[in-house]
C-alpha positions in Angstrom: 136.6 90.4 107.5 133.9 92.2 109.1 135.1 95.3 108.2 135.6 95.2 104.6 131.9 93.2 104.8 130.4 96.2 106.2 132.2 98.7 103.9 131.2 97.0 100.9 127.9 96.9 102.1 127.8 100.0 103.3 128.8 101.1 99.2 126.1 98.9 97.9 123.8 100.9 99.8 124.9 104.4 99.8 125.0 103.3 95.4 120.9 101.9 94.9 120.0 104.8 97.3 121.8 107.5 95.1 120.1 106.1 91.8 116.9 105.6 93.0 113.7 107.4 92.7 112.5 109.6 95.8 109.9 107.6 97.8 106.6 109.0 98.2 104.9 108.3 101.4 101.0 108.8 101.5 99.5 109.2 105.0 95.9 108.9 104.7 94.1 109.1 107.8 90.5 109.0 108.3 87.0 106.7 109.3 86.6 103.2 108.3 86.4 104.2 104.3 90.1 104.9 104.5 90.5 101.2 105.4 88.6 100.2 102.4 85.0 99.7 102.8 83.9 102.5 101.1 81.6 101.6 98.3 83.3 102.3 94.3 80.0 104.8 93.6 81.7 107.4 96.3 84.4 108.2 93.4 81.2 110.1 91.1 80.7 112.4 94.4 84.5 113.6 94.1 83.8 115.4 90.8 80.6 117.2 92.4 83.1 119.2 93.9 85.5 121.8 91.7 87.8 121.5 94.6 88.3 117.8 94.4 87.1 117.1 90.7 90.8 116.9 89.3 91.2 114.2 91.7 88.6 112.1 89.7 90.6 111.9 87.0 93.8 110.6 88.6 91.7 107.9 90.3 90.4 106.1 87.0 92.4 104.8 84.6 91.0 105.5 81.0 88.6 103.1 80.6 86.6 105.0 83.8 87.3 101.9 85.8 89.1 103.1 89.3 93.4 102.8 88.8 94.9 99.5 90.3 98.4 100.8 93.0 100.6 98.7 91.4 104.0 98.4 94.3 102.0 99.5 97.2 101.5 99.1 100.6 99.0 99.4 103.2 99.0 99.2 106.6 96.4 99.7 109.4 95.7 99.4 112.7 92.1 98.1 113.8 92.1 99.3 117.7 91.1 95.5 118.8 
């Protein structure tokens, strides 16, 4: 029984992972504004810079209003 349990689970695995999308993994890594207290007006400083101004654009949905992560998640670690 455990065999054939495993197999077949084994299949069901090896099937979602072949038709699924490639997971993105975002490592962000930084001061205490990468665990969100930054304040919303540091997104007009990021198209100040030609470097970083396409960024901008990605950030804010098109209504100018910052882009919600819908299926994310965030972990941190607060040193205490």
């Amino acid at each position: 029984m455990k065999p054939t349990a495993s197999l077949l689970t084994s299949l069901l695995l090896a099937t979602v992972c072949a038709e699924a999308k490639p997971l993105k993994v975002f490592i962000l890594a930084g001061q205490s504004n990468m665990e969100g207290h930054a304040r919303i007006e540091t997104f007009d400083y990021i198209g100040d810079d030609p470097a970083t101004a396409p960024l901008l654009k990605m950030m804010r949905g098109p209504d100018g209003q910052p882009a919600v992560a819908e299926n994310a998640w965030i972990s941190y670690l607060t040193g205490h």
